[in-house]
C-alpha positions in Angstrom: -10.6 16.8 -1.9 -9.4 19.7 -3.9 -6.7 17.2 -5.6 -6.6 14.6 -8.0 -3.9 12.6 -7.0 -5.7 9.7 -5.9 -4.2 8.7 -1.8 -4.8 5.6 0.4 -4.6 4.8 4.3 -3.7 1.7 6.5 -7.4 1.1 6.3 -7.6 1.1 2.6 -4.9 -1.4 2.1 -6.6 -3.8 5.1 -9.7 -4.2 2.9 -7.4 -5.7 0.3 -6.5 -8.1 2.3 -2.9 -7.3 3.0 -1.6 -8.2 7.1 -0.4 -4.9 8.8 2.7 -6.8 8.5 2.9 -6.6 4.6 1.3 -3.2 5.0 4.4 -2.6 7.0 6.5 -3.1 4.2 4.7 -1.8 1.7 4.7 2.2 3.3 8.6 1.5 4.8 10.4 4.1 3.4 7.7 6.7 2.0 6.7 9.7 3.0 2.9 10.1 3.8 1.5 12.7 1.4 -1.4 14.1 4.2 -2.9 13.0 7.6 -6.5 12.3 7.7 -8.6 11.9 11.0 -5.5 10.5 12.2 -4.6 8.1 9.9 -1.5 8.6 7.2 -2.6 9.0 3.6 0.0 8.2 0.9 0.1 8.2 -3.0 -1.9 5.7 -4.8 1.5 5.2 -7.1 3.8 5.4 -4.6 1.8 2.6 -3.1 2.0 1.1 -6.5 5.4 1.2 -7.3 6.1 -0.8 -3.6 3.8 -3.6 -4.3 5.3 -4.2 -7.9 8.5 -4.2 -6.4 7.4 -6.7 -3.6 6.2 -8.7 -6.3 9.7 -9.2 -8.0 10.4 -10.6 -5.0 10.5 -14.6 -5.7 10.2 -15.4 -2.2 6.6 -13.9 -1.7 4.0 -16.6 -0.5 1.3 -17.4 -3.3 -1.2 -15.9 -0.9 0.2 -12.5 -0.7 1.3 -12.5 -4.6 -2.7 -12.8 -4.9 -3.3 -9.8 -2.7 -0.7 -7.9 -4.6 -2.1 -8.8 -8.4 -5.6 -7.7 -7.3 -4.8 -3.9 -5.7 
């Protein structure tokens, strides 16, 4: 890649654990930055910013709050 902005997939964020569900909610309302062999790539801080904000969330089970402190 000619860029440095750093992107991630569906598959990226499976191999941290995260359900499609939770991936679900993590891409819903952002725009994907490129398509890659068919799959949607999108901004490493975009993706970022979601998962700190789904961590604010006080209702997030334990498991998931793992998940989110590790990516």
């Amino acid at each position: 890649m000619g860029s440095s902005t750093e992107k991630v997939t569906k598959l990226h964020l499976q191999a941290f654990g995260f359900s499609d569900y939770v991936i679900k909610q993590l891409i819903k309302g952002l725009n994907a930055a490129s398509t890659n062999n068919g799959l949607k790539e999108y901004i490493s801080s975009d993706i970022k910013t979601s998962v700190e904000k789904r961590l604010a969330n006080c209702r997030i089970q334990a498991e998931n709050q793992e998940n989110f402190k590790v990516f």
